[in-house]
Each structure stands twice: as structure tokens, then as C-alpha cells.
N, C-alpha and C positions, 0 to 999 in steps of 0.2 A: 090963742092956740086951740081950746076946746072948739070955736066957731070953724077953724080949718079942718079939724081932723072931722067933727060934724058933719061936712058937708062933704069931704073926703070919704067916706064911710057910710052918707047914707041909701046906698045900695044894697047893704046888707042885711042880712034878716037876724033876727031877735037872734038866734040857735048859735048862730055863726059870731056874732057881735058878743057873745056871751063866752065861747072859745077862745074869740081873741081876745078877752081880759083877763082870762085863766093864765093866757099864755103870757100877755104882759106883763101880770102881778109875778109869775114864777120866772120871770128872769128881766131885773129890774137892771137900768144901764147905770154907768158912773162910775168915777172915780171908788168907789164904796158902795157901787153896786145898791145903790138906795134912793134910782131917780128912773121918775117915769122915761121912757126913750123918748127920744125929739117926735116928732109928728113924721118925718119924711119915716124915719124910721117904723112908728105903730102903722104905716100907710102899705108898705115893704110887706110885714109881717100878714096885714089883713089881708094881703093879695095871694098870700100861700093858703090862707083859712078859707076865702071863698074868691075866686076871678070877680074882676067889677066885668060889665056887660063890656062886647067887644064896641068899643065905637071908631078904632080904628085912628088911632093917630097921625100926626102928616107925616111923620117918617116912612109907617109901613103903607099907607097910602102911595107916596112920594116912590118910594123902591118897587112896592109891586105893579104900582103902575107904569113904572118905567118900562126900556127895552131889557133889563135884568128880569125885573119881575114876567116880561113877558113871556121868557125863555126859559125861567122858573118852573109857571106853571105848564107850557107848552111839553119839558122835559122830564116833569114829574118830581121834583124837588125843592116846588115851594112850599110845602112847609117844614123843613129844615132852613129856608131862606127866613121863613117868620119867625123862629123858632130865634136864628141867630140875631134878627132887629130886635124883637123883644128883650132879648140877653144884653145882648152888648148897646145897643141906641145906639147905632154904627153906620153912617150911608156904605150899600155897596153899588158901584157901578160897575159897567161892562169892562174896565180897564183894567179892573181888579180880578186877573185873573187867579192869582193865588188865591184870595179868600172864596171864589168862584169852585173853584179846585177842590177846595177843601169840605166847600157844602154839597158838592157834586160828591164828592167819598164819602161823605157822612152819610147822604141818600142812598146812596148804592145798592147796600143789602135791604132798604126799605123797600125801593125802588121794585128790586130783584123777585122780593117776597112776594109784593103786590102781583107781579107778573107772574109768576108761578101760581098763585092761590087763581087767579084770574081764568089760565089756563086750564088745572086742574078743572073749576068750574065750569068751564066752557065743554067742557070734557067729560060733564053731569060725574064729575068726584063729587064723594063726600070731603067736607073739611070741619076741620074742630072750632068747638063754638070762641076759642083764643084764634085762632084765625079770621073768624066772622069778625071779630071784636076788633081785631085788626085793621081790616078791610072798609069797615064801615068806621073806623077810627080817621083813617086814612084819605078816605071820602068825605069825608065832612070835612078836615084839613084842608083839601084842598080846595072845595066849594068855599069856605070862608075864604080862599085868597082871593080866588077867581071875585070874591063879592069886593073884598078891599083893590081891587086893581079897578074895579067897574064902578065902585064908589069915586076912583081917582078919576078916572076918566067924564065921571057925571052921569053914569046910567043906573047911581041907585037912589 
């Protein structure tokens, strides 16, 4: 067990790995509440204290690179499309127009903002620095997909 969560874990830095024993000692699992949590579990918890590096799993590989994924990042709402592989580890295909539907509404007011802030920009507006934060939030989301769809494909 310690050799998996070791190796599980050693992406982390001292600071961060120090956190997550804080956290694990103050809320211990069990029946009585008096046992280390299993491994998948301290693995779970370490991924909210620091992300491990992206390396892109076959799933979101497999979906972004699909004709889903293409239409994703083409429309502007892959990373709500990433957002929902990483949550759920769920294939979506193009047949799946309901959960399609739904990451499409979930994007919308993203979508919407983005175009607006874009405009105003274009338009030599001023915008507040939660909008910058935004925008360049936004950007980088979706340049991460555009890399996981180009990884699928084999151009990275």
C-alpha cells in the first residue's frame, strides 16, 4: 500500500504532501473513524491539494480527439466537454445529443462572456482585471484541449 500511494504521489512537492497529511490525519475513514482511508481514496483527496501534471488520459484523448471533441473545440465549449470527462470518466459521442445539449448550456454564458469581453476589446474597452482572469483562464482551457485532441491525433 505505502509503495502505491508512493509512487501515486510522487509528483508532489514537500508543501503540498505536508497538506495532505494534515488533511488525512483530521479526518480519518472507518467504521470508528480511526483508519487511514484506502489509497484510491488519499489519491482523490491529493488531487484537490495539488493537480498531478496533465498527461491526458485515453479517455479525454479518445473524446477530444474524436468528431465530438472536434466540434467542441471548433464551438467553443471544450472545456466544459473536459471539465465533464474528468467528472464523470463518461464517453461522449456525437449520438449523444442530450449530454451534447447540456454541455452546450452549460457553456453558453462562458461562451457568451468570452464574446463580449473579446468585442469590448476589440473595441479598445477597458476590462477589469476578473475578466482578464477570465479570458486568459479561458484560453488556456482551450489550448490544453486543442493539445489533448493533437496528442490523439499524434502531433504532439
Amino acid at each position: 500500500m505505502v509503495d502505491e500511494i508512493t509512487l501515486r504521489l510522487a509528483y508532489m512537492s514537500p508543501e503540498k504532501l505536508d497538506a495532505l497529511a494534515e488533511i488525512i490525519a483530521a479526518n480519518p475513514m472507518g467504521p470508528g473513524r480511526d483508519r487511514m482511508p484506502i489509497p484510491a481514496a488519499i489519491v482523490k483527496i491529493a488531487t484537490r491539494v495539488e493537480e498531478p501534471p496533465e498527461m491526458a488520459s485515453a479517455l479525454l484523448r479518445g473524446v477530444l480527439g474524436s468528431s465530438v471533441g472536434a466540434r467542441a473545440i471548433r464551438e467553443g465549449w471544450a472545456p466544459e466537454l473536459l471539465n465533464y470527462l474528468r467528472e464523470r470518466h463518461s464517453w461522449v459521442r456525437s449520438e449523444d445529443a442530450y449530454a451534447i445539449g447540456k454541455l452546450m448550456e452549460i457553456a453558453e454564458p462562458n461562451i457568451r462572456r468570452k464574446n463580449k469581453l473579446d468585442s469590448l476589446i476589440l473595441n479598445r474597452c477597458a476590462i477589469s482585471e476578473a475578466d482578464e482572469r477570465f479570458l486568459e483562464g479561458r484560453q488556456m482551457a482551450m489550448e490544453r484541449c486543442q493539445q489533448i485532441a493533437d496528442m490523439a491525433r499524434g502531433h504532439a
